[in-house]
SERO-4910 file (N, C-alpha, C, O; in steps of 0.05 Angstrom, whole numbers):
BEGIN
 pado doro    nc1    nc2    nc3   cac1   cac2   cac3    cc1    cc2    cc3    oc1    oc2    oc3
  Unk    A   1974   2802   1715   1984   2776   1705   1968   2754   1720   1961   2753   1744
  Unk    A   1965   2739   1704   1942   2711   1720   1960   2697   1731   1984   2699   1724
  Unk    A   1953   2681   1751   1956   2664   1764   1967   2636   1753   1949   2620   1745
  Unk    A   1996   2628   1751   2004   2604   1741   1982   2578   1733   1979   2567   1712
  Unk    A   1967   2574   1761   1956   2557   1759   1924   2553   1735   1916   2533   1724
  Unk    A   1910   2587   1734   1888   2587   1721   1892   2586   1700   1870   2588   1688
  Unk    A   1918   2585   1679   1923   2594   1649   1928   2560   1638   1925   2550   1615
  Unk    A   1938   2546   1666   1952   2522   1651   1937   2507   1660   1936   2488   1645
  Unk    A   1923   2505   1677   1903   2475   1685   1879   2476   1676   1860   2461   1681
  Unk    A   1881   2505   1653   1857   2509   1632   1856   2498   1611   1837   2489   1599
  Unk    A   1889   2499   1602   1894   2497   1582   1891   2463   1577   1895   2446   1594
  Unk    A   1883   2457   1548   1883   2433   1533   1907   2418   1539   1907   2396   1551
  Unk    A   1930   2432   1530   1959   2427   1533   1970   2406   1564   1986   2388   1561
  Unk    A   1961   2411   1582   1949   2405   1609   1949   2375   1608   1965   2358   1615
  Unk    A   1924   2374   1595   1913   2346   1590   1922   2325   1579   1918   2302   1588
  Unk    A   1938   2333   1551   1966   2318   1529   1982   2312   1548   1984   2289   1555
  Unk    A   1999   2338   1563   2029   2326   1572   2023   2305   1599   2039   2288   1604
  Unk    A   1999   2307   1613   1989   2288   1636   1968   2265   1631   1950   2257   1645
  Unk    A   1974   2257   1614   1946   2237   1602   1952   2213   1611   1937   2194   1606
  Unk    A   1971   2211   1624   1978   2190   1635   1979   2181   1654   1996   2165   1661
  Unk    A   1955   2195   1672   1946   2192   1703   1942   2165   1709   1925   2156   1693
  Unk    A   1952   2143   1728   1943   2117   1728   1909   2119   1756   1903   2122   1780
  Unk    A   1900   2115   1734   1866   2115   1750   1864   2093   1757   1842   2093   1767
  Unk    A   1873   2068   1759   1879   2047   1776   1886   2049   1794   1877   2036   1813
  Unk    A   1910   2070   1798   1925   2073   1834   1909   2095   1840   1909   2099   1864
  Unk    A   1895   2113   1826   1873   2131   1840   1856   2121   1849   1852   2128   1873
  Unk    A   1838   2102   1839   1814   2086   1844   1825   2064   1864   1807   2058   1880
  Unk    A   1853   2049   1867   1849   2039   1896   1863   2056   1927   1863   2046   1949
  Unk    A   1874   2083   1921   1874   2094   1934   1847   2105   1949   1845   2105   1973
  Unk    A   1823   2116   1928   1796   2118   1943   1784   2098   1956   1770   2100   1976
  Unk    A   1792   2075   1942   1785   2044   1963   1785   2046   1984   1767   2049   2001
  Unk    A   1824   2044   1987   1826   2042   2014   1828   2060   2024   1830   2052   2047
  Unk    A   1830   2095   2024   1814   2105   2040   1788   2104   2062   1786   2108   2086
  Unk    A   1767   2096   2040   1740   2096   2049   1742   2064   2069   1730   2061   2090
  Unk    A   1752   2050   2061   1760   2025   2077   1768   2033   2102   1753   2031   2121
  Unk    A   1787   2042   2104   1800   2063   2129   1789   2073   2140   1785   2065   2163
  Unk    A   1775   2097   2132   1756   2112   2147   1729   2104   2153   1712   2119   2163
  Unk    A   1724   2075   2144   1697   2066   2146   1670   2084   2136   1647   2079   2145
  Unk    A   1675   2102   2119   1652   2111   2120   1633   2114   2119   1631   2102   2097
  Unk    A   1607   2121   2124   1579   2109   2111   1569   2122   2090   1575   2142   2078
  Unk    A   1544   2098   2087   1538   2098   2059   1532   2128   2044   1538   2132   2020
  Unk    A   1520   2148   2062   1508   2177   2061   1540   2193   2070   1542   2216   2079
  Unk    A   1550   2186   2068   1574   2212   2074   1579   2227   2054   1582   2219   2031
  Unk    A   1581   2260   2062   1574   2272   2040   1608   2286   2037   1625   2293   2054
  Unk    A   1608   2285   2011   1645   2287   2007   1640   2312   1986   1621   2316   1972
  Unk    A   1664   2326   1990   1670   2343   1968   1708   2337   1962   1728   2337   1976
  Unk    A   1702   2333   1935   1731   2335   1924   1734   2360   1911   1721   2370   1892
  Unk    A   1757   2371   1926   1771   2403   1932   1793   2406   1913   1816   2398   1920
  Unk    A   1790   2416   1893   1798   2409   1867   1804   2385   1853   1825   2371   1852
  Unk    A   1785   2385   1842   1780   2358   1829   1790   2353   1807   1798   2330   1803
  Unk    A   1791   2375   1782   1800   2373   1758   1779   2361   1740   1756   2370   1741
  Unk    A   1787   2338   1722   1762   2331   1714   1737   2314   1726   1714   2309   1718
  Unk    A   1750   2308   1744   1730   2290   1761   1739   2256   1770   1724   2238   1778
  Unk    A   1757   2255   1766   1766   2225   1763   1770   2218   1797   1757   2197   1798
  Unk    A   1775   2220   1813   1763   2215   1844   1733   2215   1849   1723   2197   1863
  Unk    A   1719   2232   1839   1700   2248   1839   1678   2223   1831   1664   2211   1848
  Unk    A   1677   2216   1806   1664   2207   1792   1665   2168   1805   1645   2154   1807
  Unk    A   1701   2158   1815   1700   2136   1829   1688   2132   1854   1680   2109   1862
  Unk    A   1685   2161   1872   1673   2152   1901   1637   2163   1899   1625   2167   1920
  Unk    A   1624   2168   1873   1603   2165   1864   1596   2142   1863   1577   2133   1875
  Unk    A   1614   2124   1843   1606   2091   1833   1608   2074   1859   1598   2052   1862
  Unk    A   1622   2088   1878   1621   2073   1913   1587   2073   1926   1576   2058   1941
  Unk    A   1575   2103   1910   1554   2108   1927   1546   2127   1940   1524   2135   1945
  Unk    A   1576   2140   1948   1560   2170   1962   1558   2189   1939   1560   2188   1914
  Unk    A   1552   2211   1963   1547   2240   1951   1571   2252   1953   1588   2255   1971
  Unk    A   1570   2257   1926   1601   2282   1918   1599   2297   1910   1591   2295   1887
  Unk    A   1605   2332   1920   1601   2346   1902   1638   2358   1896   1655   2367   1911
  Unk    A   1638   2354   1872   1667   2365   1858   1669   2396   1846   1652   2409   1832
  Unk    A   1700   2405   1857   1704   2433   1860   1728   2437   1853   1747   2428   1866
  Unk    A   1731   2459   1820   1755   2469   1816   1743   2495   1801   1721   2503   1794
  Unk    A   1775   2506   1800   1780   2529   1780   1770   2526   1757   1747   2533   1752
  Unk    A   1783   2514   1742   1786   2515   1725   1764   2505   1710   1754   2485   1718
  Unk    A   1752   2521   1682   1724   2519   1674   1719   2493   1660   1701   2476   1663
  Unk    A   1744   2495   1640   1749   2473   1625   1748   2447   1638   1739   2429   1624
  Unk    A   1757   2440   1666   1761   2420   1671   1727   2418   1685   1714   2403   1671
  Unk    A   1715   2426   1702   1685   2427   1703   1671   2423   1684   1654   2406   1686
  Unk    A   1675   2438   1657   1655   2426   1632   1660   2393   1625   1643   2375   1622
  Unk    A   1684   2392   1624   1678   2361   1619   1665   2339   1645   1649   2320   1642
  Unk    A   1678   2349   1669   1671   2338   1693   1641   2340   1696   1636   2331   1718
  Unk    A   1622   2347   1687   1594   2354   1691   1573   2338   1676   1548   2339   1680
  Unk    A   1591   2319   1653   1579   2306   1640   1571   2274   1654   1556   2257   1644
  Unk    A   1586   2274   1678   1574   2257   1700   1558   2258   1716   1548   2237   1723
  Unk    A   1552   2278   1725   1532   2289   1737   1511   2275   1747   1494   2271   1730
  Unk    A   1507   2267   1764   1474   2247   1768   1460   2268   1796   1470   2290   1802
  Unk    A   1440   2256   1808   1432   2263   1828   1442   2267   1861   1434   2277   1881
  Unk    A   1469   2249   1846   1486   2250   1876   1516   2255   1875   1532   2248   1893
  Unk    A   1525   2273   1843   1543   2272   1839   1539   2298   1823   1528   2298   1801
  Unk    A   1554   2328   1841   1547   2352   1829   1578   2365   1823   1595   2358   1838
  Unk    A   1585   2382   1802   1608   2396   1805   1601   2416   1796   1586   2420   1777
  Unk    A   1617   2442   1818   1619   2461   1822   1650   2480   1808   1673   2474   1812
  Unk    A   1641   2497   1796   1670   2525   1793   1679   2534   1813   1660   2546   1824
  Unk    A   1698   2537   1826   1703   2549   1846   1725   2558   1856   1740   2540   1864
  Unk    A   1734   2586   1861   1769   2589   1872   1765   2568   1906   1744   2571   1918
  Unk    A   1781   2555   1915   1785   2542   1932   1792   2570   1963   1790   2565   1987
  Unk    A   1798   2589   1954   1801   2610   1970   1775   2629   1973   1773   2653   1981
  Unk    A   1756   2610   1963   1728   2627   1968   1709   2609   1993   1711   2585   1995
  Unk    A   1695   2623   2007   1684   2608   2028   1668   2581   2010   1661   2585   1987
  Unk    A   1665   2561   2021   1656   2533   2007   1621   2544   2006   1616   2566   2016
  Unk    A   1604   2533   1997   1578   2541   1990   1567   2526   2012   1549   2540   2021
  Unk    A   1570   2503   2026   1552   2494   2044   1564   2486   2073   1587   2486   2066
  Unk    A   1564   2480   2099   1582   2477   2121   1576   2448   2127   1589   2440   2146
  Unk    A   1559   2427   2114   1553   2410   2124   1567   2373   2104   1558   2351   2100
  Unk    A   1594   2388   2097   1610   2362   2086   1621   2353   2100   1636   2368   2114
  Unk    A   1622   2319   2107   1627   2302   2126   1661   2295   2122   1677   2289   2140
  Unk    A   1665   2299   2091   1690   2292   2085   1706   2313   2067   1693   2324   2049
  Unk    A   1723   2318   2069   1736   2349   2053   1761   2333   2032   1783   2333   2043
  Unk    A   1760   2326   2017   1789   2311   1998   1800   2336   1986   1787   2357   1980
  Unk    A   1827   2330   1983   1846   2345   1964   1874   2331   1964   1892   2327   1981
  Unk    A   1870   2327   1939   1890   2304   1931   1895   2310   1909   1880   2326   1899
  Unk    A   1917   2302   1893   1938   2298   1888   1964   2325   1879   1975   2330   1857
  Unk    A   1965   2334   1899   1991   2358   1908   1964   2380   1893   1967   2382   1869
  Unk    A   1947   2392   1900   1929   2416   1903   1929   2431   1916   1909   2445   1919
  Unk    A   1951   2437   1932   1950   2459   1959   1973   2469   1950   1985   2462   1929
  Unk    A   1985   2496   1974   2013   2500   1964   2019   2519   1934   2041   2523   1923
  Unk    A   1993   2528   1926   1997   2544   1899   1999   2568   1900   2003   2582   1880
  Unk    A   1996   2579   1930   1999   2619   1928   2011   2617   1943   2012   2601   1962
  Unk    A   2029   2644   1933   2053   2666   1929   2052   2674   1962   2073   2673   1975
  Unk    A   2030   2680   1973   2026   2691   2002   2007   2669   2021   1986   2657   2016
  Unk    A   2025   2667   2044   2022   2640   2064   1990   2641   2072   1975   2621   2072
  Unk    A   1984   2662   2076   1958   2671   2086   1938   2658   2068   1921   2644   2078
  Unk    A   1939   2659   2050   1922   2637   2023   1915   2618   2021   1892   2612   2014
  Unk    A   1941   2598   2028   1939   2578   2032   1929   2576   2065   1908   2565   2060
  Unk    A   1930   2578   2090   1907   2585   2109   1883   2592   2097   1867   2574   2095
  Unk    A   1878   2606   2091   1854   2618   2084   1843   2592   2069   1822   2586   2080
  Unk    A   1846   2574   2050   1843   2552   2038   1832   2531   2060   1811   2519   2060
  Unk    A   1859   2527   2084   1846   2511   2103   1823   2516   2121   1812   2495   2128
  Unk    A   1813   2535   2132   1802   2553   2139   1776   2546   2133   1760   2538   2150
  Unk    A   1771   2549   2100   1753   2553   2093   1742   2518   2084   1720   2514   2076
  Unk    A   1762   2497   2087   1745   2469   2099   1741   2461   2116   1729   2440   2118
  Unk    A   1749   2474   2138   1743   2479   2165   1709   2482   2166   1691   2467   2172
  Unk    A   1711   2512   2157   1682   2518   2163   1662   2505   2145   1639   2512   2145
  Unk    A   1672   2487   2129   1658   2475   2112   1642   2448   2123   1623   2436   2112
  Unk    A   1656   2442   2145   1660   2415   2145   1636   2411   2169   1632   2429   2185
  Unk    A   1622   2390   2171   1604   2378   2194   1618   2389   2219   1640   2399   2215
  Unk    A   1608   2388   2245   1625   2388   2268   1650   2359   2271   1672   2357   2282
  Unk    A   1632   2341   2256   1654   2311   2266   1673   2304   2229   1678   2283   2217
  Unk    A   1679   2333   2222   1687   2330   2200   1713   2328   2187   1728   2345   2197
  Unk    A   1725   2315   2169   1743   2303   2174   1758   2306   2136   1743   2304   2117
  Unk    A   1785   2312   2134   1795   2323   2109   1823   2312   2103   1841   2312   2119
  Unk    A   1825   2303   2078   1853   2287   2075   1864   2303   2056   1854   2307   2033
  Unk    A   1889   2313   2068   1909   2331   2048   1920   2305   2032   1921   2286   2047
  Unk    A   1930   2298   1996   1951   2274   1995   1966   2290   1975   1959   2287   1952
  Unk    A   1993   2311   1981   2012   2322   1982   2039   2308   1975   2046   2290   1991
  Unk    A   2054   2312   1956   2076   2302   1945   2095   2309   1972   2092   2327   1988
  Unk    A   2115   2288   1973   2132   2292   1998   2159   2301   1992   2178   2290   1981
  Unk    A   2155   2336   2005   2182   2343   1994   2202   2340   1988   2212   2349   1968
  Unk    A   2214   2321   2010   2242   2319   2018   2249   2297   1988   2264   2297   1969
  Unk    A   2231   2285   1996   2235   2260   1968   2238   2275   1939   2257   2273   1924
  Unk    A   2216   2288   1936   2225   2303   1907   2243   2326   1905   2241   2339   1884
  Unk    A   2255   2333   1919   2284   2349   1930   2305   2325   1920   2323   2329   1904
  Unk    A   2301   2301   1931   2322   2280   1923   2326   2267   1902   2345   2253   1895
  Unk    A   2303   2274   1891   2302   2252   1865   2299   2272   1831   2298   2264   1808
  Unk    A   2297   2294   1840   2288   2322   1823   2307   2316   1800   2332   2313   1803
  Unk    A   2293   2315   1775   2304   2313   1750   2301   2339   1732   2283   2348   1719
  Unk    A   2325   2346   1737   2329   2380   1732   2318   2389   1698   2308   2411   1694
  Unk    A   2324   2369   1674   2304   2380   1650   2304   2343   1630   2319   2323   1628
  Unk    A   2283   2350   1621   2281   2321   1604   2264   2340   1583   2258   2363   1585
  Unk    A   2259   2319   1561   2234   2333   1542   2212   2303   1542   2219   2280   1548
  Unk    A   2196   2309   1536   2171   2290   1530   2149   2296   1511   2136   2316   1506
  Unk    A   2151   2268   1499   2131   2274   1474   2112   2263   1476   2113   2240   1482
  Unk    A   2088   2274   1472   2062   2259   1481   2047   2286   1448   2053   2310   1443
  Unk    A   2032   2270   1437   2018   2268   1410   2032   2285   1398   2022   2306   1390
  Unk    A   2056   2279   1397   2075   2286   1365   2088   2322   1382   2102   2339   1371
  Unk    A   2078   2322   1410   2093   2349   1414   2113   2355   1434   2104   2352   1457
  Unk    A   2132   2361   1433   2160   2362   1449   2154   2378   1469   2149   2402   1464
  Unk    A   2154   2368   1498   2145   2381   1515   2178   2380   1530   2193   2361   1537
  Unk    A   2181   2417   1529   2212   2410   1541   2204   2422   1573   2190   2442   1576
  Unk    A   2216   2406   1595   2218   2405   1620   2237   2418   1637   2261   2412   1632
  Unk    A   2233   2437   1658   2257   2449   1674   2246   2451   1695   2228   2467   1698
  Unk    A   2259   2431   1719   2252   2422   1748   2278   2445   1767   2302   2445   1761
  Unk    A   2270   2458   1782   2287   2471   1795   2272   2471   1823   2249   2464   1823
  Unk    A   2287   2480   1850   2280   2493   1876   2284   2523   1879   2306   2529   1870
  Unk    A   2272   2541   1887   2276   2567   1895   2263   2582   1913   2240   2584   1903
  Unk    A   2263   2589   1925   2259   2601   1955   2237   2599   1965   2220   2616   1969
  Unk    A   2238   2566   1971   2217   2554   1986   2191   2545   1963   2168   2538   1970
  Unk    A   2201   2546   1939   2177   2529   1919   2191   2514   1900   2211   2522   1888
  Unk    A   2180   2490   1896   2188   2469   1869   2182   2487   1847   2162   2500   1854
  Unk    A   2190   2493   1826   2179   2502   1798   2189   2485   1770   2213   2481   1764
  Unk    A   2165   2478   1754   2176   2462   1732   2165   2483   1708   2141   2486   1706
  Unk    A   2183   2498   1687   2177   2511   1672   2168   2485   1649   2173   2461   1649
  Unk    A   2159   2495   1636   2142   2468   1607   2143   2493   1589   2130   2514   1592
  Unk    A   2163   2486   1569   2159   2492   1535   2147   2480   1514   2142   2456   1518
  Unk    A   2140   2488   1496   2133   2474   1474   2120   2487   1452   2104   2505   1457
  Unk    A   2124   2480   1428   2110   2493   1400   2097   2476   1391   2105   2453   1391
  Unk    A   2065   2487   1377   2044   2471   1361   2040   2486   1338   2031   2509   1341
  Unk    A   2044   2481   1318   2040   2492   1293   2053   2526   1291   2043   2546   1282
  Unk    A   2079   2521   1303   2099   2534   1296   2104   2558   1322   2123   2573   1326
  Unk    A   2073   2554   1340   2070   2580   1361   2082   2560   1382   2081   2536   1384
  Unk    A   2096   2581   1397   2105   2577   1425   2099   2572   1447   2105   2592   1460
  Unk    A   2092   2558   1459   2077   2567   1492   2104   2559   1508   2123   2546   1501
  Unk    A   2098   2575   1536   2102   2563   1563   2090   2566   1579   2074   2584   1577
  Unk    A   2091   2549   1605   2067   2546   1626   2096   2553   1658   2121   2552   1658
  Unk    A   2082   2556   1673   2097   2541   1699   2077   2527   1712   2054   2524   1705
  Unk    A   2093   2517   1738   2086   2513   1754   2102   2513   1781   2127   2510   1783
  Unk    A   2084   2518   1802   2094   2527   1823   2081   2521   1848   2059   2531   1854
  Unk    A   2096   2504   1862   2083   2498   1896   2104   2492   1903   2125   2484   1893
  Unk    A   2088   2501   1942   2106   2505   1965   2122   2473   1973   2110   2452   1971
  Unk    A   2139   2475   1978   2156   2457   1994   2148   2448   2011   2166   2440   2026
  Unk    A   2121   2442   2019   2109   2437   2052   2119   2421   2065   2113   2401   2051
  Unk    A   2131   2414   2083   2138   2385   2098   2119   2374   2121   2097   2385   2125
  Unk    A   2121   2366   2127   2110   2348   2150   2102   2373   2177   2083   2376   2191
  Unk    A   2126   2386   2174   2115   2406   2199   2110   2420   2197   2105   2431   2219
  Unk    A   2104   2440   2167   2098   2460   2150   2065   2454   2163   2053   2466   2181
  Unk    A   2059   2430   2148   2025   2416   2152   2015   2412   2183   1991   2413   2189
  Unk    A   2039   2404   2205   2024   2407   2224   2021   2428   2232   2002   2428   2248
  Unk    A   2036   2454   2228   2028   2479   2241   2005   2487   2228   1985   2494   2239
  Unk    A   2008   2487   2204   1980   2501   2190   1957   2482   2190   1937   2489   2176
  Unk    A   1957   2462   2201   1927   2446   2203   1920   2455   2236   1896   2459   2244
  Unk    A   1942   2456   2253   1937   2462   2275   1928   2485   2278   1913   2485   2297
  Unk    A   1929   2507   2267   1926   2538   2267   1897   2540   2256   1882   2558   2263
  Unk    A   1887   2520   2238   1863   2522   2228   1844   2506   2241   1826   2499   2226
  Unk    A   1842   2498   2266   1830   2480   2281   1828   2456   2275   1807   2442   2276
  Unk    A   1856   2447   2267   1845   2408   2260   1867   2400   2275   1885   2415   2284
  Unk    A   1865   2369   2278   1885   2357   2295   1882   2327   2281   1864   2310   2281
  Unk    A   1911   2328   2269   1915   2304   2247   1913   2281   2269   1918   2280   2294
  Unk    A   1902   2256   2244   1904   2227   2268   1914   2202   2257   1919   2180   2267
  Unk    A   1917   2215   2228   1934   2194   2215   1960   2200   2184   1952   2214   2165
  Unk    A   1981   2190   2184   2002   2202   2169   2012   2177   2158   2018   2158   2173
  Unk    A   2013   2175   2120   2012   2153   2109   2034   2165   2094   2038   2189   2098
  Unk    A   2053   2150   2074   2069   2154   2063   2065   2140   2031   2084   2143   2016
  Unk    A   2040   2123   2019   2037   2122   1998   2010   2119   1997   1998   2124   2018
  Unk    A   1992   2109   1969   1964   2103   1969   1956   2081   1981   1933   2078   1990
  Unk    A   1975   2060   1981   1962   2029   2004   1963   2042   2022   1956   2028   2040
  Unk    A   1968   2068   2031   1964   2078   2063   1990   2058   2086   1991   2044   2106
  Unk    A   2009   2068   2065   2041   2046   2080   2040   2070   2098   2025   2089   2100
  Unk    A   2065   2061   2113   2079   2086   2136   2091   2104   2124   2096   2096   2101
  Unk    A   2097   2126   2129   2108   2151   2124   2143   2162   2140   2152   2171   2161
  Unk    A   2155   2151   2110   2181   2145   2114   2198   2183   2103   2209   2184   2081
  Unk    A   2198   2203   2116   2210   2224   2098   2229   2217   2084   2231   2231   2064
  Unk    A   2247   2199   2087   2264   2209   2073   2263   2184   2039   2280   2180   2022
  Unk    A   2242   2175   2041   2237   2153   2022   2216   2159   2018   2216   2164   1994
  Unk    A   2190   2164   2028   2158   2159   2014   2159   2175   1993   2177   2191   1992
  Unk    A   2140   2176   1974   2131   2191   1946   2112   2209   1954   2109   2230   1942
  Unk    A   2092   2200   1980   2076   2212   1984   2073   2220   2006   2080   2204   2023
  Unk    A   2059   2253   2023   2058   2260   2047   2023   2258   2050   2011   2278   2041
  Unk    A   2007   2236   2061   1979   2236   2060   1971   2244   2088   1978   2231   2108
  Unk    A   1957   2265   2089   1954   2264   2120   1923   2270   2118   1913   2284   2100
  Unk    A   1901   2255   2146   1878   2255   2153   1869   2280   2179   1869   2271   2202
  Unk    A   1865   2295   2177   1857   2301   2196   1821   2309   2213   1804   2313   2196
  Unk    A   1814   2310   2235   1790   2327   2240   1789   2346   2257   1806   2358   2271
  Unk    A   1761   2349   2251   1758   2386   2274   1767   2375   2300   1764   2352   2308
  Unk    A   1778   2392   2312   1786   2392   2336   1760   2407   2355   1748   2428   2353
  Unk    A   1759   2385   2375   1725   2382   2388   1726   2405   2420   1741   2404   2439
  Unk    A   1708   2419   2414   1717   2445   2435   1698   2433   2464   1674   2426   2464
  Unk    A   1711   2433   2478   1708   2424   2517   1676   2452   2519   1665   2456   2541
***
């Protein structure tokens, strides 16, 4: 049986029920990031599942070098049609060693972690931007904040997006969010899940600590506000390699 994530973030269907990404609060979240982190003009970034490219393709129009990295094929074929000389995307399971060690900046954003069944995986994921990364290299998890969507969790709705009834079922279960998605197109059936870990705040510092990083900054939305658990939307955390004596 495949993997929740490779059947549905392939799928077309994917794209309909989420088309409604606001690339305005994406695009000034990369702002002020890079504002934040001051980065320079040559910093070489990889976005760590990227999807179609829409981070990817905005911190290109900034100027650096990006190279963008997902599963999923579908979302690479279209992502590739941007492509320039300083803007490459790659196929890639995120649990495979990264292709080069010398990225300055490691992104993974918006809730992309947290997708396998066994803890070790997700290590293995950090791990492997670790060794990816420059020695002075530096990676921003931006992670939905559990506690908040535990509080606010809207157990089933339906949604219609181009004429098709997308029915919704939000539940918690032993230690993962899961939202089942129904729906029929020309009379056939599908369903999808989805499924990620609960991580909290200390979930992330043990496992960033275990993978040699040591966080230096913890934001609670995209203006990079404070990080309120029991209110923020968002758990953003910065961290870098931790520098050996």
């Amino acid at each position: 049986m495949s993997e929740w994530f490779a059947s549905w973030f392939d799928s077309p269907y994917y794209h309909v029920l989420y088309d409604n990404r606001d690339e305005t609060e994406a695009n000034a979240f990369m702002t002020n990031l890079m504002q934040f982190g001051n980065f320079a003009p040559d910093t070489r970034i990889l976005d760590l599942a990227c999807g179609k490219g829409r981070h990817s393709v905005y911190l290109n129009n900034l100027g650096y070098h990006v190279t963008g990295m997902d599963l999923s094929a579908a979302s690479i074929q279209e992502a590739s049609k941007f492509q320039n000389e300083k803007l490459v995307f790659l196929r890639q399971d995120m649990r495979q060693p990264l292709p080069t060690n010398n990225f300055d900046l490691v992104l993974n954003l918006f809730t992309s972690f947290g997708y396998f069944e066994n803890q070790a995986e997700n290590l293995t994921v950090l791990k492997n931007i670790h060794e990816g990364l420059s020695p002075e290299g530096i990676v921003v998890i931006d992670f939905f904040n559990a506690e908040c969507v535990l509080k606010n969790l809207v157990p089933a709705e339906t949604v219609i997006k181009n004429k098709i009834e997308f029915h919704l079922e939000r539940f918690a279960d032993n230690g993962f969010i899961q939202k089942k998605i129904s729906f029929k197109v020309e009379g056939k059936s599908y369903e999808f899940c989805e499924k990620v870990q609960l991580f909290g705040l200390n979930d992330f510092q043990q496992m960033l600590a275990e993978s040699g990083f040591e966080i230096k900054n913890i934001f609670g939305d995209y203006n990079l506000g404070k990080f309120v658990a029991a209110e923020s939307k968002r758990l953003i955390l910065i961290a870098e390699k931790k520098k050996h004596n």
